[in-house]
C-alpha positions as CSV (number, residue, x, y, z in Angstrom):
1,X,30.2,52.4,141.5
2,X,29.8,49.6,139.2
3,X,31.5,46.1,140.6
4,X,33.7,43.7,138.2
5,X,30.7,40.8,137.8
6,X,30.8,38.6,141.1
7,X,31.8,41.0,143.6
8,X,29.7,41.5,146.5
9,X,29.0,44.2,148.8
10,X,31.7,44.9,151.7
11,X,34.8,43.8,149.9
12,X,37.5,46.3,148.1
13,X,36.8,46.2,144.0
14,X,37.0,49.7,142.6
15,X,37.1,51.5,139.5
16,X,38.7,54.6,138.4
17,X,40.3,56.4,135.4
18,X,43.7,57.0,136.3
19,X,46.8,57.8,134.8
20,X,49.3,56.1,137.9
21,X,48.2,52.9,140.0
22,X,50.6,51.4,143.5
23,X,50.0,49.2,145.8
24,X,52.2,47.4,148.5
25,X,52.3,44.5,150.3
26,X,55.2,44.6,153.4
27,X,56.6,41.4,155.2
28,X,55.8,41.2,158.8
29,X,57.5,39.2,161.8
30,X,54.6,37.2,163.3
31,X,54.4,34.2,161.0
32,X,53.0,35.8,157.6
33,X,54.7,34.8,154.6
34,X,53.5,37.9,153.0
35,X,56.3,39.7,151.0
36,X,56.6,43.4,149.8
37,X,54.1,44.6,146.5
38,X,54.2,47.5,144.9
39,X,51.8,47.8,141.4
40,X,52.0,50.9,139.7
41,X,51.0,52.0,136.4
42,X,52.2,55.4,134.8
43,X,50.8,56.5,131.7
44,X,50.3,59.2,128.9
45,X,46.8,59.6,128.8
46,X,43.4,58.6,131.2
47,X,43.2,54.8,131.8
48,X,40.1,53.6,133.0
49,X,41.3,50.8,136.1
50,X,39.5,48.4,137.8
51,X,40.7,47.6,141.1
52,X,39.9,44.2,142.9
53,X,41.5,43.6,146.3
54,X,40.9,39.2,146.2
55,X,43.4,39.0,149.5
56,X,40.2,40.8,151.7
57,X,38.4,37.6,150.7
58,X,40.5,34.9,152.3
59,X,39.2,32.9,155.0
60,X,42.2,32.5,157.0
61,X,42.9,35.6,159.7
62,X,46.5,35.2,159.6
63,X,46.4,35.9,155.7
64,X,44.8,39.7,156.1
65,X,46.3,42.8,155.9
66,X,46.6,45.3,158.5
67,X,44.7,47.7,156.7
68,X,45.1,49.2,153.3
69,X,45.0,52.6,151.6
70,X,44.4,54.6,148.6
71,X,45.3,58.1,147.2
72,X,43.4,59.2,144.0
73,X,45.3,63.1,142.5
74,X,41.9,65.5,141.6
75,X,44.2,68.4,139.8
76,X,46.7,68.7,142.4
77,X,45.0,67.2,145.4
78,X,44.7,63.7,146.6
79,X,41.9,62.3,147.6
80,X,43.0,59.7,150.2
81,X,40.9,56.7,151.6
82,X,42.5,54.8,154.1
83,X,41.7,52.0,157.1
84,X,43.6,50.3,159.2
85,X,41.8,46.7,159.3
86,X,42.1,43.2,159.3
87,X,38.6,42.2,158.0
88,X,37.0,41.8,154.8
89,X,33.7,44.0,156.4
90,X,34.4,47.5,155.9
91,X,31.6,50.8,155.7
92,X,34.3,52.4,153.7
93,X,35.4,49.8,151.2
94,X,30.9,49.6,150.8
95,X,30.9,53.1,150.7
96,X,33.8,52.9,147.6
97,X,31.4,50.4,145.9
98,X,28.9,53.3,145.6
99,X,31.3,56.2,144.9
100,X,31.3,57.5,141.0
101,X,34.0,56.6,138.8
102,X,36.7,59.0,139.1
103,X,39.4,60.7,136.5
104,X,42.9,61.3,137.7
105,X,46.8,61.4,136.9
106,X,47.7,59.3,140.1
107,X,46.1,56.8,142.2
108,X,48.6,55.1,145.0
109,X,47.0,52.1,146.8
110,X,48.6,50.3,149.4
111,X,48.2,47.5,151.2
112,X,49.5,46.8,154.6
113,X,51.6,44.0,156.2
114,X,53.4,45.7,159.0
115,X,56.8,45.9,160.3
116,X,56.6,48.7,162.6
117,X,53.6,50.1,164.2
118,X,50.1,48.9,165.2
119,X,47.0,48.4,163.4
120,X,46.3,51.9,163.6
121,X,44.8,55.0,161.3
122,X,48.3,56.8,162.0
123,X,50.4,54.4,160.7
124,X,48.2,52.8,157.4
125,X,49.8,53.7,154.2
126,X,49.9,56.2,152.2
127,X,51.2,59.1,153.8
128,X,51.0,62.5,152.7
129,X,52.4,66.3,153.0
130,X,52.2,69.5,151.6
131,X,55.6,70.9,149.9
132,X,55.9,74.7,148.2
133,X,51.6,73.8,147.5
134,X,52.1,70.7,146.2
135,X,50.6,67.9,148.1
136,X,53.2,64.6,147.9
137,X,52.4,60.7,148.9
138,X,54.3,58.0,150.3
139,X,54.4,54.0,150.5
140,X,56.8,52.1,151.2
141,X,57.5,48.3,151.5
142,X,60.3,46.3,154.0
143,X,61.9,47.2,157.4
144,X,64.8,50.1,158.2
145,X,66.2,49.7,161.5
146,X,67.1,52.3,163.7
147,X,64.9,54.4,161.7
148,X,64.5,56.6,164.8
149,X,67.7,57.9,164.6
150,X,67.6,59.3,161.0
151,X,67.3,63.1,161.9
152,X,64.8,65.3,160.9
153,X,64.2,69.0,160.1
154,X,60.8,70.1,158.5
155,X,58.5,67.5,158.7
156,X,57.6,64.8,161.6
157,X,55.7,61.3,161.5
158,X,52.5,61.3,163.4
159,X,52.4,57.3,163.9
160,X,55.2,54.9,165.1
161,X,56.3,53.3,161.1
162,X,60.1,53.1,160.0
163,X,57.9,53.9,156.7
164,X,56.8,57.0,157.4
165,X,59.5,58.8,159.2
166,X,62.2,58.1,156.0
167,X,59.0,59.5,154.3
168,X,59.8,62.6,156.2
169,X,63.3,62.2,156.0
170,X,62.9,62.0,152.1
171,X,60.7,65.5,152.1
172,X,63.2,67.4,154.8
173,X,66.0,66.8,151.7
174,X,63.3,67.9,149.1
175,X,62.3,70.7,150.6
176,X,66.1,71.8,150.6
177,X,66.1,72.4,146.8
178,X,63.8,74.8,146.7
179,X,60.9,75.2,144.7
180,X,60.0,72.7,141.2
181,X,63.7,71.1,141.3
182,X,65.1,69.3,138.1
183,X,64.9,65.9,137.7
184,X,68.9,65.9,137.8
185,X,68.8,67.5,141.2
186,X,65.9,65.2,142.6
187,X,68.1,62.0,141.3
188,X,71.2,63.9,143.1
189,X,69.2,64.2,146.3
190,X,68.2,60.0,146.4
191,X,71.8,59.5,145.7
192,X,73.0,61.2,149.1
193,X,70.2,60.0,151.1
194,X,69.6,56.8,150.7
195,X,72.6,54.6,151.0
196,X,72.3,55.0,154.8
197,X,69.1,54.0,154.5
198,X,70.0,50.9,152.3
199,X,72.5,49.8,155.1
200,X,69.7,49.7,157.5
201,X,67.7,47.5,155.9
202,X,64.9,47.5,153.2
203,X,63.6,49.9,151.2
204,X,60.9,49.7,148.2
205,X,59.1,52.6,147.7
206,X,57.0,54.7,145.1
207,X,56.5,58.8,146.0
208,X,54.8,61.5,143.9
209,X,53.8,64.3,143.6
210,X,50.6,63.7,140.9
211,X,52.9,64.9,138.3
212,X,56.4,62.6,138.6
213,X,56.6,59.4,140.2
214,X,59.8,57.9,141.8
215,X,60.3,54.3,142.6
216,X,63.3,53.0,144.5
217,X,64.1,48.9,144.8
218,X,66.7,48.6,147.7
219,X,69.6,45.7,147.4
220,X,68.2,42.3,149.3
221,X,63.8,43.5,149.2
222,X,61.8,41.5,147.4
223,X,61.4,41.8,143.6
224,X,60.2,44.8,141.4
225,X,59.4,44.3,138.0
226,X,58.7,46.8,135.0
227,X,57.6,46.7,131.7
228,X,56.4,49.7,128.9
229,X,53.3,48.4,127.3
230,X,51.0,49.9,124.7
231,X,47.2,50.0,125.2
232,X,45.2,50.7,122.3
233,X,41.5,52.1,122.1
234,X,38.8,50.3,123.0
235,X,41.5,47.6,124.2
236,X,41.8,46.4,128.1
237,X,44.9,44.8,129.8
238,X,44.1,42.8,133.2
239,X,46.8,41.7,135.3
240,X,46.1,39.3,138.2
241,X,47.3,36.7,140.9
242,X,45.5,35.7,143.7
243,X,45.9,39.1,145.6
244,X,45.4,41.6,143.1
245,X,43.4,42.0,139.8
246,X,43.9,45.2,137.6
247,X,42.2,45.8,134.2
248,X,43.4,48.9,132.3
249,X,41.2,49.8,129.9
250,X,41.9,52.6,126.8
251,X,38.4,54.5,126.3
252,X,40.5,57.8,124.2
253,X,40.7,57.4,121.1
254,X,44.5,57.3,120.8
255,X,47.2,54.7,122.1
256,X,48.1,54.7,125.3
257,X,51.6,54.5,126.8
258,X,51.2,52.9,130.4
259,X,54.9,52.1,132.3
260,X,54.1,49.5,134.7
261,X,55.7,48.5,138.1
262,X,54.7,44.9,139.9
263,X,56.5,43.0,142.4
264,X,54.6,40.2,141.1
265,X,54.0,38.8,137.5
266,X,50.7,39.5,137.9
267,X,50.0,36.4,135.7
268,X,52.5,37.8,132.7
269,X,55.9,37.2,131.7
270,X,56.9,39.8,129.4
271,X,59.0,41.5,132.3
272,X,62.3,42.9,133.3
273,X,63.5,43.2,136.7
274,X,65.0,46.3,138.8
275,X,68.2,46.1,139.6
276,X,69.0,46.3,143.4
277,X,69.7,50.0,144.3
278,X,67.9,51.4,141.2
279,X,65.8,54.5,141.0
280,X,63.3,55.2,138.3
281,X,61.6,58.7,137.9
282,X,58.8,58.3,135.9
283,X,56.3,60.6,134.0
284,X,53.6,60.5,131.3
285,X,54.7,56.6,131.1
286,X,58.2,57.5,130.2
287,X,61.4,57.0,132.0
288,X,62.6,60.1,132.8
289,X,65.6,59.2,134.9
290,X,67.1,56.1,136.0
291,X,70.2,55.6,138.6
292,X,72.0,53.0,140.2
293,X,72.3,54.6,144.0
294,X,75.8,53.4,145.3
């Protein structure tokens, strides 16, 4: 894998073609001033997307993640990487330095400030299960309390995270309408379901399913911002802050339409902002559907 110039061995920089990008950054209780991130690009066509994790090269100990995670869709599978650590050494973030550029639809990284859980494998986003032979993913960002008590039906969490038992939740109500459900029905779905899960606390998240993507911003979690760019051939778009650094770069021949979610600027300004409570189903960097959940 070729490196943006000046990254060294060990820490996270990668590069794919993608068509879908996420990743999260959660709060946690011990001191961190770390709030909730979610990046996430949808788009029309292949992007090429250079990936360069700068928060695994801070100094201070207090400052790193729990761990971090990515899911890259191959047709209809994700290939999922994920570690639950809090130093910038890493086998597998070398052994992504030397893995071939990839093509995909979707790519979901996350990175991991926790709430719930330990610093374990188990409970490092994203998560992911099989529904009617499609394989979906999970992250989420913020705190639910009393998330043990949300029933569930079908599926179960493996670790001990708020994140991934509403994850579970979420799927038990899928599953429930059957086979490829309509957008209308999905949308129905989040509107039953989650205003219990508002009043608990907060709740960011991004789930797909390598085709759709669905993105929640809960009332009183941190910021999400979105914005529909164009990204013409031969043309690259880098978005950055000290954290993160993404370059999108058009190598078709066409114009590509990329739908873009941050909870950050990302060192731009030509943003809107989610509405609290609003749900965005997203595909081939259109917005398919978008509700207010009351």
């Amino acid at each position: 894998m070729v490196f943006p110039k000046g990254i060294k061995r060990g820490r996270v920089a990668v590069t794919w073609i993608i068509r879908e990008h996420v990743i999260v950054r959660k709060t946690i209780n011990d001191g961190c001033d770390k709030m909730p991130a979610i990046f996430s690009v949808n788009s029309n066509a292949p992007c090429k997307i250079d990936v360069h994790l700068k928060i695994y090269e801070r100094k201070e100990e207090k400052e790193m993640p729990h761990g971090w995670g990515i899911a890259l869709y191959r047709d209809k599978i994700p290939f999922i990487l994920r570690e639950a650590i809090t130093s910038p050494i890493s086998e597998l973030m070398a052994f992504l330095e030397n893995y071939p550029s990839l093509e995909s639809k979707i790519l979901v990284t996350h990175v991991r400030f926790m709430t719930t859980g330990g610093v374990t494998l188990e409970d490092t986003h994203p998560f992911s299960r099989e529904l009617f032979g499609e394989r979906w993913v999970f992250v989420h960002s913020g705190t639910v309390r009393e998330y043990e008590n949300i029933p569930l039906k079908y599926y179960y969490p493996i670790g001990k995270t708020d994140s991934e038992h509403i994850f579970c939740h979420i799927m038990d109500n899928i599953r429930d309408l059957g086979q490829n459900p309509e957008i209308d029905a999905l949308v129905a779905v989040f509107k039953r379901i989650l205003p219990p899960l508002t009043k608990k606390g907060t709740l960011n998240f991004v789930l797909t399913n390598g085709s759709i993507t669905i993105v929640f911003k809960s009332a009183r979690a941190s910021p999400l911002y979105y914005g529909k760019r164009k990204l013409e051939p031969n043309v690259s778009l880098t978005y950055g802050d000290t954290d993160l650094e993404v370059t999108l770069t058009n190598s078709q021949s066409e114009t590509i339409n990329t739908f873009v979610i941050s909870s950050t600027e990302m060192g731009r300004k030509d943003w809107a902002l989610m509405d609290p409570n609003q749900l965005f189903i997203i595909k081939h960097g259109e917005l398919e559907a978008l509700e207010t959940i009351k």
